[in-house]
Backbone bond lengths (Angstrom), bond angles and torsions (degrees), N, CA, C in turn:
res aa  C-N    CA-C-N  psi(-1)  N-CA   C-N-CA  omega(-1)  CA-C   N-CA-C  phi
1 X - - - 1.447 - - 1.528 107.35 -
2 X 1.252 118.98 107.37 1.318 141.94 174.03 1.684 122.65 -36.54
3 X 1.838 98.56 -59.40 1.358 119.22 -161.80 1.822 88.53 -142.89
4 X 1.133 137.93 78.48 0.983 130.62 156.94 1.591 129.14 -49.54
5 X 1.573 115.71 -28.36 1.704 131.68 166.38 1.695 94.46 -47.57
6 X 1.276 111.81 -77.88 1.739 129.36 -172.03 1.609 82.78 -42.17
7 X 1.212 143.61 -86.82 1.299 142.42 -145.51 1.092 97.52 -57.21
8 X 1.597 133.51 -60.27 1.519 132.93 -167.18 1.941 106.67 -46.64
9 X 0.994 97.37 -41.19 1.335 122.02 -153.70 1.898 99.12 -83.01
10 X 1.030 123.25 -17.93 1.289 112.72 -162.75 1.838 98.92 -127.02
11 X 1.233 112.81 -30.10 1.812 113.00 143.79 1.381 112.44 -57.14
12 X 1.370 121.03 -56.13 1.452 112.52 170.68 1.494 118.43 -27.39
13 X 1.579 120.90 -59.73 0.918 137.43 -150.63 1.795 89.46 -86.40
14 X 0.773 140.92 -51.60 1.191 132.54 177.81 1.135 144.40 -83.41
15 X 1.475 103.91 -8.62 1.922 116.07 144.36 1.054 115.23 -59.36
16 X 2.047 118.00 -40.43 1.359 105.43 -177.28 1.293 127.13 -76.69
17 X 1.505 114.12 -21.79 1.585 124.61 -176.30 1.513 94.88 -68.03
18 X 1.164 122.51 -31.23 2.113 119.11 -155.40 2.029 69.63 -88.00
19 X 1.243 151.25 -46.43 1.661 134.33 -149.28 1.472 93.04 -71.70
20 X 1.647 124.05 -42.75 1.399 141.69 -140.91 1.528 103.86 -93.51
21 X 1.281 111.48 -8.45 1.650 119.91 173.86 1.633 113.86 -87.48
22 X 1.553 102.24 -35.26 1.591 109.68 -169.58 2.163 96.99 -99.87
23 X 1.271 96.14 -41.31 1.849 86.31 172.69 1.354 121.29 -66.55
24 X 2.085 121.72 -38.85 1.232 100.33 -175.72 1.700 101.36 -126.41
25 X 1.236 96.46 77.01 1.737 93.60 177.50 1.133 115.69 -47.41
26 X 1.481 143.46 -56.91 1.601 127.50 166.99 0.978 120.21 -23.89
27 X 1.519 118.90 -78.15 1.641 114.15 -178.62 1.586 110.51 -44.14
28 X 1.802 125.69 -39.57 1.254 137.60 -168.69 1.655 108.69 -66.90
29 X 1.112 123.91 -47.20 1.547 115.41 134.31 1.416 150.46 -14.95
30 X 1.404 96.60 -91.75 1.377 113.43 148.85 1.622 103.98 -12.48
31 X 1.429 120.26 -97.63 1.406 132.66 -175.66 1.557 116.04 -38.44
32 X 1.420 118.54 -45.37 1.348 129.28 179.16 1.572 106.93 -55.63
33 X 1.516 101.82 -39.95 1.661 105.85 -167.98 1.663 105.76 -70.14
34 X 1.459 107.96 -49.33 1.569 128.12 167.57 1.882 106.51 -23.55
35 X 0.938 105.85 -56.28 1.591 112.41 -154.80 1.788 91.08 -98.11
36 X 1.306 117.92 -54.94 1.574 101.69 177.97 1.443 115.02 -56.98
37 X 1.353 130.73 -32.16 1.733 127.71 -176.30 1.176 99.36 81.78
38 X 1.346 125.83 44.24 1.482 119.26 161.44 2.023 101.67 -175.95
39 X 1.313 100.14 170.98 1.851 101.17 -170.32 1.474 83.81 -72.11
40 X 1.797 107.45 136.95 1.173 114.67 167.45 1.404 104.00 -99.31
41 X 1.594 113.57 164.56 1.521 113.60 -178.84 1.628 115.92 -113.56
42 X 1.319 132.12 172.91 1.089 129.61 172.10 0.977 129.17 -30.70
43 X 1.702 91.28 -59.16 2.079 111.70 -179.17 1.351 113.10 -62.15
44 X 1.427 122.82 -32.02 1.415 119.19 154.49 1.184 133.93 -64.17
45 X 1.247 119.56 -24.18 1.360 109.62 158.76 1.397 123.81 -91.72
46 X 1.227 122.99 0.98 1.720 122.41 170.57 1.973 88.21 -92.64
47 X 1.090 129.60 -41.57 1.468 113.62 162.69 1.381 118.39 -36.44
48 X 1.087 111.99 -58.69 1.382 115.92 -170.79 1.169 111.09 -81.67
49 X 1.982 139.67 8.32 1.134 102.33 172.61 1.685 96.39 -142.79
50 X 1.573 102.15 26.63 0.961 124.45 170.06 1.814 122.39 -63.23
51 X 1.197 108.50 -19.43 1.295 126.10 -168.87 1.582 132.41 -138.89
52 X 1.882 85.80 21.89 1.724 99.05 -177.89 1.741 80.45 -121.75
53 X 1.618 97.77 155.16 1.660 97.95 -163.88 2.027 83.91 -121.17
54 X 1.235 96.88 178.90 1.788 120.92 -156.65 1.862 84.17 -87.09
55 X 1.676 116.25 -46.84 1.218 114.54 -170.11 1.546 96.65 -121.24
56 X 1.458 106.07 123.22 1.676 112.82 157.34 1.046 153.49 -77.32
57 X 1.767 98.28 46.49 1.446 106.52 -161.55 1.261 133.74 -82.13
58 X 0.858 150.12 137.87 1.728 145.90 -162.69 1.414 80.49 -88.51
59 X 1.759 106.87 125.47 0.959 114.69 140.79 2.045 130.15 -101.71
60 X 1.249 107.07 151.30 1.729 113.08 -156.44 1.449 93.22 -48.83
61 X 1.878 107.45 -49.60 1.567 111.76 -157.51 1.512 109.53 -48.50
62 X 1.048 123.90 -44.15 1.557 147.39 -163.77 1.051 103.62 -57.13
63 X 1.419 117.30 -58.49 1.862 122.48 176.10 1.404 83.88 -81.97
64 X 1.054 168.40 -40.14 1.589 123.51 -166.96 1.536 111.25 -80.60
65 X 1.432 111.59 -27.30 1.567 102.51 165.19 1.471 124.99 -49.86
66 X 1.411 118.60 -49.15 0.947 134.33 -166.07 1.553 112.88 -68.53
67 X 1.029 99.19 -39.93 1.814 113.07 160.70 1.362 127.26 -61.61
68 X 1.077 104.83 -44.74 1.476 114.31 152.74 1.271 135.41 -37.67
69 X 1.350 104.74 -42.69 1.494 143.01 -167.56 1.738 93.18 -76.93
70 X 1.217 116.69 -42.16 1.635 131.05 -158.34 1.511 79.91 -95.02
71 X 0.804 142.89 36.36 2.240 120.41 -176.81 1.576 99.65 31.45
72 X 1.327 130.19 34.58 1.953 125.09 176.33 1.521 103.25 -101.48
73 X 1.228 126.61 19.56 1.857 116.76 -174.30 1.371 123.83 -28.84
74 X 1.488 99.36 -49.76 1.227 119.29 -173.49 2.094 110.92 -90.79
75 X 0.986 98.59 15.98 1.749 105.18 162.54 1.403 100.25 -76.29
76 X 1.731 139.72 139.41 1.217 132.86 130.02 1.371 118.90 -54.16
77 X 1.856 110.24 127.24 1.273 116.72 -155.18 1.427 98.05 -84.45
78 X 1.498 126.22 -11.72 1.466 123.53 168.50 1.407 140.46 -66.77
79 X 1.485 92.50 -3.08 1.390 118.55 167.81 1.505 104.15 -77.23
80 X 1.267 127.26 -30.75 1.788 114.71 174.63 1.503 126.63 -97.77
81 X 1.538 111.46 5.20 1.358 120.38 173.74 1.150 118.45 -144.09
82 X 1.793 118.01 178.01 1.483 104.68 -170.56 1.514 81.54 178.16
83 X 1.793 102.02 103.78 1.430 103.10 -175.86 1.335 105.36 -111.98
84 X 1.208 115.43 48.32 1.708 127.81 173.88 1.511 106.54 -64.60
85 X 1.218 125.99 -67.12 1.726 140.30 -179.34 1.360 89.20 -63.65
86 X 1.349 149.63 -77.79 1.367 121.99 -161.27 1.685 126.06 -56.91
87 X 1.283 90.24 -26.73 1.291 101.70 -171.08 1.848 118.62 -73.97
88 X 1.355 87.95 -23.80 1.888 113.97 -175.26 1.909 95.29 -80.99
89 X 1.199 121.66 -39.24 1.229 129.25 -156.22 1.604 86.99 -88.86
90 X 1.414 140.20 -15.27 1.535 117.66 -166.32 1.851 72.38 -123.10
91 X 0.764 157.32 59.60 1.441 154.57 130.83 1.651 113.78 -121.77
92 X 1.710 90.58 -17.55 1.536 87.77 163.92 1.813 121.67 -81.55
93 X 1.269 105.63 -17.56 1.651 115.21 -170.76 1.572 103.59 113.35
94 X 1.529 100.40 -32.08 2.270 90.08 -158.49 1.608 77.29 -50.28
95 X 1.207 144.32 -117.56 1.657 130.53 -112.99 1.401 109.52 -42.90
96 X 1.481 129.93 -46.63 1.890 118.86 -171.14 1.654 94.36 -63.52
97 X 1.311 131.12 -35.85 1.519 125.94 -151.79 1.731 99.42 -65.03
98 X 1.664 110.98 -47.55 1.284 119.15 176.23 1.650 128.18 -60.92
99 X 1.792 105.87 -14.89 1.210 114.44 -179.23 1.665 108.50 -95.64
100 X 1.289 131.12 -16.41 1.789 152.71 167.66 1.160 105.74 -35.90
C-alpha cells in the first residue's frame, strides 16, 4: 500500500455514502435523481443499494473465482487484495457507529 492516507480516506468515504443511502433516503433520492436525469423512484433506490454491503471486504473466494474465470488458478489471490484498512476501520467501530 503506496498511500494508505488516499486509501484510509476514500473507504472512509465510501462506507459513509453505502450508511447515507439506507439512513437518509430523501436526500438518497434526491442525488440518485441528480445523476440519472430524471425522478428516481424508491425501487430504484433499493436496486441500487441492494448490492453495496455495510463492510467492503474482499473476500479470497471471490478473487479465486474470478481467476478461475481468467484461466489464473494458480495466481495467489492475495496479490489482488489487501483488507488491512477495512479491516482496521471495523475494529475501530467507524462501520457499526455509521449503521446506529
Amino acid at each position: 500500500m503506496s498511500s494508505p492516507r488516499v486509501v484510509d480516506g476514500a473507504l472512509r468515504a465510501y462506507i459513509e455514502g453505502v450508511a447515507a443511502l439506507s439512513a437518509r433516503r430523501d436526500e438518497a433520492l434526491k442525488v440518485l435523481s441528480k445523476y440519472l436525469r430524471q425522478e428516481a423512484s424508491v425501487e430504484e433506490l433499493d436496486y441500487a443499494t441492494k448490492y453495496l454491503v455495510r463492510n467492503p471486504r474482499v473476500e479470497p473466494a471471490m478473487v479465486q473465482t474470478v481467476l478461475g474465470w481468467l484461466g489464473a488458478k494458480d495466481v495467489p489471490v492475495s496479490k489482488f487484495y489487501d483488507n488491512t484498512t477495512v479491516d482496521r476501520l471495523a475494529q475501530e467501530g467507524f462501520i457499526d457507529k455509521l449503521w446506529r
